[in-house]
C-alpha positions as CSV (number, residue, x, y, z in Angstrom):
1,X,205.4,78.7,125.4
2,X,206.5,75.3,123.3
3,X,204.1,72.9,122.7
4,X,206.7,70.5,120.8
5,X,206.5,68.6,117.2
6,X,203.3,67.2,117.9
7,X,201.0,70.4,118.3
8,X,203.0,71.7,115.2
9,X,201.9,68.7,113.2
10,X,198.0,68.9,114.7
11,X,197.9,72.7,113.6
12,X,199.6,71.9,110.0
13,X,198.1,73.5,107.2
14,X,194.8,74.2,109.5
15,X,192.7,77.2,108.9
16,X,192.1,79.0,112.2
17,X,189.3,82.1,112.6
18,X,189.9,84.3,115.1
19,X,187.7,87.1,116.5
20,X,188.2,90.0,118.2
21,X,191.9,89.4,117.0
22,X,193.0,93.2,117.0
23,X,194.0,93.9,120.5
24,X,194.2,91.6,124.1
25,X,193.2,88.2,124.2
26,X,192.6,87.7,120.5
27,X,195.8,89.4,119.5
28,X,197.8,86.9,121.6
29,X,196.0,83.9,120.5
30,X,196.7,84.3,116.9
31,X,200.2,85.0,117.8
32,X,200.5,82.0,120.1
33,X,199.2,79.7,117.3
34,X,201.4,81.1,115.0
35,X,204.3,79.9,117.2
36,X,202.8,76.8,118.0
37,X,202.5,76.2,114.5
38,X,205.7,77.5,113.1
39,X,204.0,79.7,111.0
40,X,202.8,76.3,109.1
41,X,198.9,77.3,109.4
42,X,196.6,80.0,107.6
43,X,195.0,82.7,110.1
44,X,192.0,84.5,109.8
45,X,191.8,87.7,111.9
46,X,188.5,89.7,112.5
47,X,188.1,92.6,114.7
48,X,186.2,96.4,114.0
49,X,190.0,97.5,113.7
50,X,191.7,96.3,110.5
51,X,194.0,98.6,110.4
52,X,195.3,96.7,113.6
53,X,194.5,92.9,112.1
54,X,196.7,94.3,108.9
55,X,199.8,95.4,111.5
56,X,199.4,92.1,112.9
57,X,199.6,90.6,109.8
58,X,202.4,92.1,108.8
59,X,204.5,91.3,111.9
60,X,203.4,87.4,111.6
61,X,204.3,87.6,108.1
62,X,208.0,88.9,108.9
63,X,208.0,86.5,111.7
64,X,206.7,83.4,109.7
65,X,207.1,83.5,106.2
66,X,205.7,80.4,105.1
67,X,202.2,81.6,107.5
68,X,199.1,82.9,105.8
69,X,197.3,85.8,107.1
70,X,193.7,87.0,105.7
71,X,192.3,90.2,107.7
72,X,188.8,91.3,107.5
73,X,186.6,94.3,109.8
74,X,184.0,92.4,110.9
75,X,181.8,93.7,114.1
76,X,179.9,90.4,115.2
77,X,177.3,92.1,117.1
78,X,176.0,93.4,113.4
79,X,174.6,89.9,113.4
80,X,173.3,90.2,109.6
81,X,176.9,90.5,108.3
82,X,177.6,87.1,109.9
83,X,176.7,84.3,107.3
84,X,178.0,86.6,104.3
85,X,181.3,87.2,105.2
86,X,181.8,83.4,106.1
87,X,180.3,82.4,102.4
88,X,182.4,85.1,101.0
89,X,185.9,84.0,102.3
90,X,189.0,83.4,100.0
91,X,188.5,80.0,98.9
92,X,191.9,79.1,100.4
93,X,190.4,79.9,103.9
94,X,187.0,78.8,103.4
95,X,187.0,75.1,105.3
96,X,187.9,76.7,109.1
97,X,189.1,74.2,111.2
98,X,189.5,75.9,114.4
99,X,186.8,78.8,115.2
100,X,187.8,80.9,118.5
101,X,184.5,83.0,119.6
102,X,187.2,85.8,121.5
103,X,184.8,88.8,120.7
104,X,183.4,90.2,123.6
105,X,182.9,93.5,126.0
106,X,181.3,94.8,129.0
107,X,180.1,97.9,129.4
108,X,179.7,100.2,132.5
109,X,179.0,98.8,136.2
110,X,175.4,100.5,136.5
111,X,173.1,98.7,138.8
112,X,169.5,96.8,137.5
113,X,167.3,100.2,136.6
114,X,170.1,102.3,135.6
115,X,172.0,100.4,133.0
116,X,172.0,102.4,129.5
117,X,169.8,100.4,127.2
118,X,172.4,100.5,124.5
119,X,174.5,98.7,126.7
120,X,172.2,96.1,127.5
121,X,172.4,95.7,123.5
122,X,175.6,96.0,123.0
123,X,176.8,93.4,125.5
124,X,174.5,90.6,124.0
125,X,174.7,91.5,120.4
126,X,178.6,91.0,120.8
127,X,179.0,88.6,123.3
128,X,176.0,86.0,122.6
129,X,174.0,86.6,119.4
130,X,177.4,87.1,117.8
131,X,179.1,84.4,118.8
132,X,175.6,81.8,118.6
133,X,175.7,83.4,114.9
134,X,179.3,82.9,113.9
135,X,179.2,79.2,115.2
136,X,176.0,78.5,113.3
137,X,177.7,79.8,110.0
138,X,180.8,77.7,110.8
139,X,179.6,74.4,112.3
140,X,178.4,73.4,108.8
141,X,181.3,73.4,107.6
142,X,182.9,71.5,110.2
143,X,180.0,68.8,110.3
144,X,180.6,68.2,105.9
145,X,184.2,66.7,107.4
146,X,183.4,65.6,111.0
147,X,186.2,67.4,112.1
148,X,186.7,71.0,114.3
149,X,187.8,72.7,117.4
150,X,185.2,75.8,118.2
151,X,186.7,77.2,121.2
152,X,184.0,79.5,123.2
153,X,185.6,82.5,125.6
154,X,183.7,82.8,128.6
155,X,184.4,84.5,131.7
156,X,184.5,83.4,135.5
157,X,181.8,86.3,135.7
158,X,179.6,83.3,134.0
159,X,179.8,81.4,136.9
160,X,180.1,83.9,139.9
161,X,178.3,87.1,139.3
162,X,178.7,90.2,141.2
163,X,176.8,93.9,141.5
164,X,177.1,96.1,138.9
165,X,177.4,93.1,136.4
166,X,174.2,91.8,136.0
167,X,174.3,92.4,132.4
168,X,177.9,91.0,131.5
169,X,177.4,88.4,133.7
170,X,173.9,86.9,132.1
171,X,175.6,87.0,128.5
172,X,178.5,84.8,129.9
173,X,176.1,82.6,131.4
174,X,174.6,82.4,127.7
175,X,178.1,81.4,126.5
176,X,178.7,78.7,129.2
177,X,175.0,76.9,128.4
178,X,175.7,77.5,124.6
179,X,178.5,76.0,124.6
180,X,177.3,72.4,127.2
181,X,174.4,72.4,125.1
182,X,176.5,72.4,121.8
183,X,178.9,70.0,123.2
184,X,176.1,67.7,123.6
185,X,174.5,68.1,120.0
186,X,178.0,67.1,118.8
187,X,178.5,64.3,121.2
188,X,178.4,61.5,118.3
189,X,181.1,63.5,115.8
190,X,184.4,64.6,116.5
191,X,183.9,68.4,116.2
192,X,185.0,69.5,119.9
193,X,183.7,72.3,122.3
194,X,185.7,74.1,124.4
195,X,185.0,77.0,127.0
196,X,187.4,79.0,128.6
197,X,186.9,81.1,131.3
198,X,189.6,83.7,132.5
199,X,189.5,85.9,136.0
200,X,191.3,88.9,135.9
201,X,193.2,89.9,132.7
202,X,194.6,93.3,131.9
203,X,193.6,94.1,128.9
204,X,191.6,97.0,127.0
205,X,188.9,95.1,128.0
206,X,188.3,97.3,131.6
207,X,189.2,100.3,129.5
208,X,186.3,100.0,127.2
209,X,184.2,99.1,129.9
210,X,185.0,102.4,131.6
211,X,184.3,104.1,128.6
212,X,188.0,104.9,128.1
213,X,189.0,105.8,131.6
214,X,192.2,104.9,131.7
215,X,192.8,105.5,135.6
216,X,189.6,103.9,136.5
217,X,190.2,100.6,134.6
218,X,193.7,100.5,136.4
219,X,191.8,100.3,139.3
220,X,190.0,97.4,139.0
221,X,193.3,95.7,139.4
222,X,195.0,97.5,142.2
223,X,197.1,95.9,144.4
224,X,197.3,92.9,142.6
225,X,198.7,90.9,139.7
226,X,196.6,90.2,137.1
227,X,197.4,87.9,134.5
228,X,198.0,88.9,130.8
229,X,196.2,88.0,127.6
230,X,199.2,85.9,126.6
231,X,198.5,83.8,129.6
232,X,194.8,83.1,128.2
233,X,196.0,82.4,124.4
234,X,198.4,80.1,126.1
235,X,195.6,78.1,127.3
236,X,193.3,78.4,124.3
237,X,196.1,76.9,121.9
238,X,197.2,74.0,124.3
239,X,193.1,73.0,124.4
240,X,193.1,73.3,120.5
241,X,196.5,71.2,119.9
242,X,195.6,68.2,122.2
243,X,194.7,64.2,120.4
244,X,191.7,65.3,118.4
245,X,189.7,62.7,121.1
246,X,190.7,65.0,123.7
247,X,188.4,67.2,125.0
248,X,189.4,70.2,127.5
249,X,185.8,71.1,128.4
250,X,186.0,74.4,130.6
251,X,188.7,75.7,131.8
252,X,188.9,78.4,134.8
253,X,191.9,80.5,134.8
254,X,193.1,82.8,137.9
255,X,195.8,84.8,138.8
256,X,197.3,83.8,142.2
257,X,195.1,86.9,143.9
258,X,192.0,85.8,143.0
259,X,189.4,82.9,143.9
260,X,186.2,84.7,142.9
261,X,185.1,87.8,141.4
262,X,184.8,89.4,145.0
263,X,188.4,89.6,145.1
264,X,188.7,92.2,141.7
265,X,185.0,93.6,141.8
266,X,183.8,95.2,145.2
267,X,180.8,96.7,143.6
């Protein structure tokens, strides 16, 4: 996508985090800000999976050569690594201007009563006590220059849940409250809050969630066309690159087969 001169002269020389940046979603964002950019920006990649963050870095680098690219394994459900890692960043990436909270997961489709309690644990260490801890550890930052973009991904299951999802779908109702309820905190400083909530995407997402069953993720999107995590990032980087008075609050994103949940997830 080509967001012209002016996005490229928003993102100059800004520090962008990025987690969950090692496959899907979080892969294409950093890529699509890259491009936005011109490679004129410095990237911080998280994910459990460096070795992937340090590929990625390696093709941006070839791709960009002016960009700068700092990799680091960070699992944000391990809460208590949070704050350190963000004290202990290279002092040329220290001052993040742009925080995108991409790390998340769901986990099985049990009902209420059968759902594994690690699960349960899983999905709200990663998807909300993760990301409610990586903002906290940022947003100071941000407030010392009254100036940020934290962009929150949430999920259309946040709004419209469905059987089998009771779990995923309560942590991405945490996100979507999180995030109005930080939008207002901030409401008199220019730090901005944005939430973006994608239907189906085809990703390694399902995968996971079927505990590597490659068949039965396909599933979940049979006979239709789901959309792709470049068309999320695509959406993330043209919230982030708009007038810094500019506020793209939520944003739901379908593919042309879907309207709800109902039409991906039958239960």
């Amino acid at each position: 996508m080509s967001y012209g001169r002016k996005a490229a002269e928003r993102l100059a020389n800004k520090i962008v985090l990025v987690t969950g940046a090692s496959s899907g979603i979080g892969e294409a964002t950093a890529k699509e800000f890259a491009a936005a950019a011109n490679g004129q920006l410095r990237l911080i990649l998280t994910a459990r999976r460096q070795d992937r963050l340090e590929e990625l870095s390696k093709q941006l680098s070839k791709t960009y050569p002016g960009i700068k690219v700092h990799t680091a394994g960070l699992d944000v459900s391990k809460i208590e690594t949070i704050k350190p890692f963000i004290s202990g960043l290279p002092t040329d990436f220290a001052d993040v201007d742009i925080l995108i909270n991409n790390a998340g997961k769901a986990l099985g489709r049990a009902n209420v009563g059968e759902i594994e309690e690690t699960d349960i644990q899983d999905m709200f260490q990663t998807n909300v006590l993760g990301l409610i801890t990586i903002t906290q550890a940022i947003l100071p930052l941000m407030k010392k220059k009254n100036s940020g973009t934290i962009v929150n991904l949430g999920s259309i299951a946040g709004r419209d849940p469905y059987p089998g999802g009771s779990i995923y779908c309560a942590t991405k109702s945490a996100v979507k409250f999180f995030s109005h309820s930080l939008r207002k905190e901030l409401i008199n400083t220019k730090i901005r809050v944005l939430e973006v909530d994608p239907g189906a995407v085809e990703t390694e997402f399902s995968v996971v969630r079927y505990g590597g069953d490659e068949k039965l993720a396909a599933a979940t999107y049979a006979g239709m066309e789901p959309m792709v995590a470049s068309d999320i990032a695509e959406v993330i980087v043209f919230g982030a690159t708009r007038r810094e008075n500019t506020v793209i609050a939520e944003t739901l994103v379908f593919p042309t087969a879907q309207a709800s949940v109902s039409h991906v997830y039958k239960g």
